[in-house]
ROFIPA-912640 format. One line per field, with one value per residue (C-alpha): y, z, x; residue number from 1. Coordinates in Angstrom, 3 decimals, decimal comma, m for minus. Each point is the difference from the previous one (the first is absolute). Layout:
<martors>
y [Y	...];
z [Z	...];
x [X	...];
k [NUM	...];
</martors>
This chain:
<martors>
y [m14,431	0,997	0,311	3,277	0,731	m1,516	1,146	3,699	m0,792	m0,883	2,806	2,270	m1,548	m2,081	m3,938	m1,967	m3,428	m1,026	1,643	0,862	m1,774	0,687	1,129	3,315	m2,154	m3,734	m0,364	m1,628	m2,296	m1,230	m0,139	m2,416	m2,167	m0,270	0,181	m1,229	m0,715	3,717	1,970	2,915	2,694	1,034	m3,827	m1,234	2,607	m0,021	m3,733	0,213	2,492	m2,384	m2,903	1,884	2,290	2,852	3,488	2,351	0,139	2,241	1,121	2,562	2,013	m0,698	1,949	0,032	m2,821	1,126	0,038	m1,535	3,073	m1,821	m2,364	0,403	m0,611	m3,473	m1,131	0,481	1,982	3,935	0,134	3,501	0,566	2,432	2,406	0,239	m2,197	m2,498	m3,585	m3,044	m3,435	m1,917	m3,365	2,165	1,934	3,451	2,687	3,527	1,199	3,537	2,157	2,542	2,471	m0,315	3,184	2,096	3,146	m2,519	m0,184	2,460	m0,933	m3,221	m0,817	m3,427	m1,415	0,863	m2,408	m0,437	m2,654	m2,129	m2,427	m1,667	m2,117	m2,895	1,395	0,569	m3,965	m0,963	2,147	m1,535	m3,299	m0,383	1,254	0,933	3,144	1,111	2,144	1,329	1,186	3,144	1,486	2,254	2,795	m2,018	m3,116	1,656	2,015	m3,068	m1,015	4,210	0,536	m3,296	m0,894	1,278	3,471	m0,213	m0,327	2,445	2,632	m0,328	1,614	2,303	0,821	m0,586	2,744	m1,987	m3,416	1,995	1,681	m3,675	m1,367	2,610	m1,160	m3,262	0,297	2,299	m3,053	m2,503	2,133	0,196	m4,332	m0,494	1,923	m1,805	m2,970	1,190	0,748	m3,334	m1,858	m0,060	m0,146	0,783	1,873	m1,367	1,519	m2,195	1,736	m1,490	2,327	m2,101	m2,996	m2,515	2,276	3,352	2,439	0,307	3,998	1,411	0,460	3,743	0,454	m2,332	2,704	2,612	m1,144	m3,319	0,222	3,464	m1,944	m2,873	2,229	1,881	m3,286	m1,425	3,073	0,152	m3,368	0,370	2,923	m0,870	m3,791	m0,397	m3,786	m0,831	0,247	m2,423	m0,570	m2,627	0,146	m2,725	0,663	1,230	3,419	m0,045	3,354	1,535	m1,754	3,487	1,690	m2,613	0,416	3,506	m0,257	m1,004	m3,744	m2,527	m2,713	m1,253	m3,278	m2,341	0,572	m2,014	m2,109	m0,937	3,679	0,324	1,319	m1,030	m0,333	m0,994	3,435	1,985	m1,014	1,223	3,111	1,475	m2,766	2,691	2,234	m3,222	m2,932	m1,954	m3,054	m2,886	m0,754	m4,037	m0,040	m1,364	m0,702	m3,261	m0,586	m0,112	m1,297	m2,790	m0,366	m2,592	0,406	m0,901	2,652	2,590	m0,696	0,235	3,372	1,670	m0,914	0,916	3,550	0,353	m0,458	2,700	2,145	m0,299	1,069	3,634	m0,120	1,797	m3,449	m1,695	m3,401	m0,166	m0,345	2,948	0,371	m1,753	m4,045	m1,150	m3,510	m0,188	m1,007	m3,477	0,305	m2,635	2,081	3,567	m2,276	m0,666	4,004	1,115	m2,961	0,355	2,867	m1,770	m2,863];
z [m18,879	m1,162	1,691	m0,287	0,926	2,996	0,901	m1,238	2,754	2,769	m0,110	m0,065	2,724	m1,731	0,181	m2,465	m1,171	2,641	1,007	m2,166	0,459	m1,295	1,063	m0,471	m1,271	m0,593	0,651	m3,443	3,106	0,475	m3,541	m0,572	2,306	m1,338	m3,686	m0,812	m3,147	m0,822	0,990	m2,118	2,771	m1,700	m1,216	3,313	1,399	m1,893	0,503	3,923	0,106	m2,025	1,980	2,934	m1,637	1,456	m0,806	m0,090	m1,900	2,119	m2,034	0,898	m3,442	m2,093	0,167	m1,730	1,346	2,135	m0,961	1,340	0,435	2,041	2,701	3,327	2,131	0,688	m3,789	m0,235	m2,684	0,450	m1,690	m0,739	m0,490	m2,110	3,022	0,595	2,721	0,828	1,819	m0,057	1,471	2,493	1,701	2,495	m2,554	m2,205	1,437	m1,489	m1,024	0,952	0,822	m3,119	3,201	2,604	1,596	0,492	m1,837	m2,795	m0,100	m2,471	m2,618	m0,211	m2,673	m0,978	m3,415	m2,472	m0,189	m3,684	0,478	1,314	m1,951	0,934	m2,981	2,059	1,279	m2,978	m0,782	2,947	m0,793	m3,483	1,113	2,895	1,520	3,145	2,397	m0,973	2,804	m0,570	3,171	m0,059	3,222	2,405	2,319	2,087	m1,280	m2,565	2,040	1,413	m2,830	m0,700	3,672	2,253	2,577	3,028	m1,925	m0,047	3,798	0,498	m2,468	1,070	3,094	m0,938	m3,786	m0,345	m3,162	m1,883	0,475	m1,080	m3,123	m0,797	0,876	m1,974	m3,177	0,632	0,305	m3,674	m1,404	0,778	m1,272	m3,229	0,180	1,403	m3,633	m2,356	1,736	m0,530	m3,576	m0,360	1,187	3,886	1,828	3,463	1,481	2,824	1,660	2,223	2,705	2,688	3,405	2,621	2,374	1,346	3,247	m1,511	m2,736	m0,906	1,026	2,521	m0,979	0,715	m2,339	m2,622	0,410	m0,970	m2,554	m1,785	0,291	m1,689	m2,860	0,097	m0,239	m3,026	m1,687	0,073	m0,787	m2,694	m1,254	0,247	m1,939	m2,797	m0,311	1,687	1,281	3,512	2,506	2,339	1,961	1,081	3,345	2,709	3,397	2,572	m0,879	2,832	1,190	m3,748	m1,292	m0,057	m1,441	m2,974	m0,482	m0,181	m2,803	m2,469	m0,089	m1,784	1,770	2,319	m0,435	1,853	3,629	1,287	2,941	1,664	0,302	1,928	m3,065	1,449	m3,138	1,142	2,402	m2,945	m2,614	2,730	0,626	m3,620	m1,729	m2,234	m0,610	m0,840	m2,313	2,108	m1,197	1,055	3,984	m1,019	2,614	m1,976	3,121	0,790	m1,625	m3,482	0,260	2,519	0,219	m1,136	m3,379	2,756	2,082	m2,431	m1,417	3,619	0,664	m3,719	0,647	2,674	m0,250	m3,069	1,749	2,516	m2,481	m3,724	0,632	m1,556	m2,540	0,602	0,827	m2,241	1,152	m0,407	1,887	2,585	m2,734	m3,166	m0,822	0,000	0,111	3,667	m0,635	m1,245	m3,294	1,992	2,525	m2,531	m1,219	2,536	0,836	m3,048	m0,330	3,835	m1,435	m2,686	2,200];
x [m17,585	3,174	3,140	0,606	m3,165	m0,129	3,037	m1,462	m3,608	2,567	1,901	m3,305	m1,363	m2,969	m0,193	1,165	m0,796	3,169	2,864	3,050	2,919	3,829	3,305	2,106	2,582	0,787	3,532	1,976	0,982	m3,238	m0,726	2,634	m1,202	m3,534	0,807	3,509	m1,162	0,234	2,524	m1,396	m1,271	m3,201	m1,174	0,983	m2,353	m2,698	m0,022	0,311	m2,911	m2,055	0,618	m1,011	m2,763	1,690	m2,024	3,124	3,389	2,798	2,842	2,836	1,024	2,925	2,929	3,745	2,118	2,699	3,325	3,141	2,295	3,193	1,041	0,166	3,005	m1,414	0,073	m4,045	m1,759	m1,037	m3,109	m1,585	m3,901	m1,831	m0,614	4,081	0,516	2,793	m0,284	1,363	m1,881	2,365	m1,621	m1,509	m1,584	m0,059	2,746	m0,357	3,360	m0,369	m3,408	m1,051	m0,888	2,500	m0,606	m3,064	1,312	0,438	m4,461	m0,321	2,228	m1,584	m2,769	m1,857	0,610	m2,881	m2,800	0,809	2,857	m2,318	m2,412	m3,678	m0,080	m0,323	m3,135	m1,562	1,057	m1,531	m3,324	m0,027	0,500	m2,341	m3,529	1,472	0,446	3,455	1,474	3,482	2,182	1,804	1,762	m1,072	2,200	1,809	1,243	1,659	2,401	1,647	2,551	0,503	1,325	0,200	m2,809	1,826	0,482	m3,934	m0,060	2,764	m1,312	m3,692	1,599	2,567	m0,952	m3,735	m0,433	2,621	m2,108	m2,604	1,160	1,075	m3,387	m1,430	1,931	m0,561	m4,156	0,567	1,582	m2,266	m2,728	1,919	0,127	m3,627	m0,908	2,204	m1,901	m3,476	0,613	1,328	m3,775	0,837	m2,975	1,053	3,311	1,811	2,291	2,330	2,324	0,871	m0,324	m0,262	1,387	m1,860	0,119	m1,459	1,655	3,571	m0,520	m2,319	m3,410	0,858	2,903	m1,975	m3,205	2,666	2,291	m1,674	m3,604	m0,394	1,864	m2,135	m3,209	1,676	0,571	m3,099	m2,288	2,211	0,078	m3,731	m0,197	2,200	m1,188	m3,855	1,513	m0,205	3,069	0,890	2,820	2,275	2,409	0,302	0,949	m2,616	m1,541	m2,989	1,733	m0,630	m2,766	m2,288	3,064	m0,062	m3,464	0,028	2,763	m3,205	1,408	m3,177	1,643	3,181	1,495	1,531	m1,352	2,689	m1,158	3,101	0,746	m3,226	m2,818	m3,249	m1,937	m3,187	0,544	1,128	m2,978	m2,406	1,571	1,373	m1,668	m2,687	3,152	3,133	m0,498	2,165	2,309	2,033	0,126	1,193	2,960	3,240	1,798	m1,796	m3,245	0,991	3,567	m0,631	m3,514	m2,096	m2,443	m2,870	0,948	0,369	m2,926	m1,882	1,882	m1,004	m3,940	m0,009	2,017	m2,252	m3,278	0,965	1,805	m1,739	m3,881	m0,026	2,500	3,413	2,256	2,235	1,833	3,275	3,306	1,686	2,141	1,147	m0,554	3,484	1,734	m0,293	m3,767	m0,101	m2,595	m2,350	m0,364	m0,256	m2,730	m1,790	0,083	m2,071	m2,805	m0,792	m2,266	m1,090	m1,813];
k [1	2	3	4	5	6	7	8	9	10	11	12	13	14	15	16	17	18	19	20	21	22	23	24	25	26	27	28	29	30	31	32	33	34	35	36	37	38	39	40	41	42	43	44	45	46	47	48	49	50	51	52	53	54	55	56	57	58	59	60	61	62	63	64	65	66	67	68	69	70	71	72	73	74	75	76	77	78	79	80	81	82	83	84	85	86	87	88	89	90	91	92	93	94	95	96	97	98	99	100	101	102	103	104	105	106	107	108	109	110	111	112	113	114	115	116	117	118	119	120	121	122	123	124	125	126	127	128	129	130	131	132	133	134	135	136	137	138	139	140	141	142	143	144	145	146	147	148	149	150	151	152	153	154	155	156	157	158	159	160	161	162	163	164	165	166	167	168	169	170	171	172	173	174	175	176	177	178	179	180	181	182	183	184	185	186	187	188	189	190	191	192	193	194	195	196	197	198	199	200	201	202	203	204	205	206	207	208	209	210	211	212	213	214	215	216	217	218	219	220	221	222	223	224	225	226	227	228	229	230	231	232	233	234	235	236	237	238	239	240	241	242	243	244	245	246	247	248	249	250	251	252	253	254	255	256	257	258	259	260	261	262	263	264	265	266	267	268	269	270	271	272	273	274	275	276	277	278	279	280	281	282	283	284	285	286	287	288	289	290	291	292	293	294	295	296	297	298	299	300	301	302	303	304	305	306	307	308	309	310	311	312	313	314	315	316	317	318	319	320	321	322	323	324	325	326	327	328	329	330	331	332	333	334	335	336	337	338	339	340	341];
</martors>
């Protein structure tokens, strides 16, 4: 069997030969650990899903580098990115300069870069190059609006301004329709589209306001992904989302991963209940298991998780959210070949 077609049965609900395995990303962290020998991104990759005999290749799409624009009062670079925004990384990390959107009347003046400045020629590399499911990430309606107007503007606005979160929303769903194309002609084989809406305690925003302003989006985005491409959608966000789990299954999502356990996502619970309508993926906990745990007790965990969790199809192992160099590689090992025992 092929990988992509066993990542292709999964995701359909029909039993393949095992279950897939693979990551939405594999942190250039992570690869440098396991392959110092090549500090070229794609080699390094392709190498590291060899090793492992990983079924999927995750990419995000190329776009322009940003540009350094000034210096900030504290001597650091100002560095501007394609979409207009300013930041600068101090040791507690990135620091946008100013917000695009700092008001709500401000909304509609706003518009998304075209899709155009972006490239997917590393997906096509990795299509020509390998035999696996390549699945290229895109955003969604949420995560998106964070470096536009600030995260507490989110909060505040969701109250006070809801129609200008959603006209920004709105944008935001039209341009990742425009990406999740540009990836399909480029040999993607599955969309997904990671935005973050949740903490490990429940969403970010109400379920309420989320029913009103983001979900509508969501729907629109994937219907239209759907339409214009004919590749399956999933989508990526951590935190718990028990409270909107129907919601994100009514958006027309294939599939949902990460299923974060620390942040209380049942999996077993959530394969019985949405399991015929959500391939689901990930569920290996990177607070403890992976980072500190031993290879024998990963290994117990994944055959176990995957005797509970694989029958039927529609479950692919991998992490609650990207391999990255707080796994040791014996223990990333030990991960994928529990399923191959």
């Amino acid at each position: 069997m092929t990988h992509r077609d066993r990542v292709s049965l999964s995701i359909r609900h029909c039993q393949p030969d095992r279950p897939p395995k693979g990551e939405i990303l594999i942190d250039p962290d992570f690869l440098a650990v396991a392959e110092p020998a090549l500090p070229e991104r794609h080699a390094a990759t392709v190498r590291v899903v060899e090793r492992f005999d990983l079924d999927i290749i995750s990419e995000d799409l190329l776009r322009p580098e940003p540009q350094q624009v000034g210096t900030s009062a504290h001597g650091r670079p100002i560095l501007q990115d394609c979409w207009g925004v300013r930041y600068e990384y101090a040791q507690d990390g990135l620091h946008y300069c100013e917000y695009l959107v700092p008001e709500p009347d401000a909304a509609d003046a706003f518009h998304f870069p075209s899709a155009a400045i972006y490239s997917a020629a590393n997906l096509t590399r990795y299509k020509q190059a390998t035999d696996r499911s390549i699945w290229s990430i895109v955003g969604g309606a949420f995560d998106n609006l964070l470096p536009l107007i600030g995260f507490d503007n989110v909060m505040f606005w969701s109250l006070e301004a809801p129609q200008a979160l959603a006209t920004l929303a709105e944008r935001a769903a039209r341009f990742n329709a425009d990406l999740a194309e540009l990836s399909a002609q480029a040999g993607a084989d599955v969309i997904l589209v990671a935005d973050d809406i949740a903490y490990n305690s429940g969403t970010f925003i109400s379920p309420r306001i989320m029913r009103e302003v983001f979900f509508p989006q969501f729907t629109w985005l994937v219907a239209e992904i759907k339409r214009r491409t004919n590749l399956p959608v999933f989508m990526h966000t951590d935190g718990n989302l028990n409270a909107v789990l129907d919601d994100i299954v009514a958006c027309g999502f294939d599939g949902l991963q990460s299923l974060q356990p620390s942040a209380g996502m049942d999996i077993r619970a959530i394969k019985q209940r949405y399991g015929a309508r959500l391939c689901l993926m990930g569920n290996l906990d990177l607070d403890y298991l992976l980072p500190h745990g031993t290879p024998e007790e990963i290994e117990a965990h994944v055959r176990a998780l995957a005797r509970d969790v694989a029958p039927g199809g529609g479950w692919i192992l991998s992490t609650c959210n990207t391999l990255s160099r707080m796994v040791p590689v014996a223990n990333a090992a030990a991960m994928y070949r529990a399923i191959d025992m």
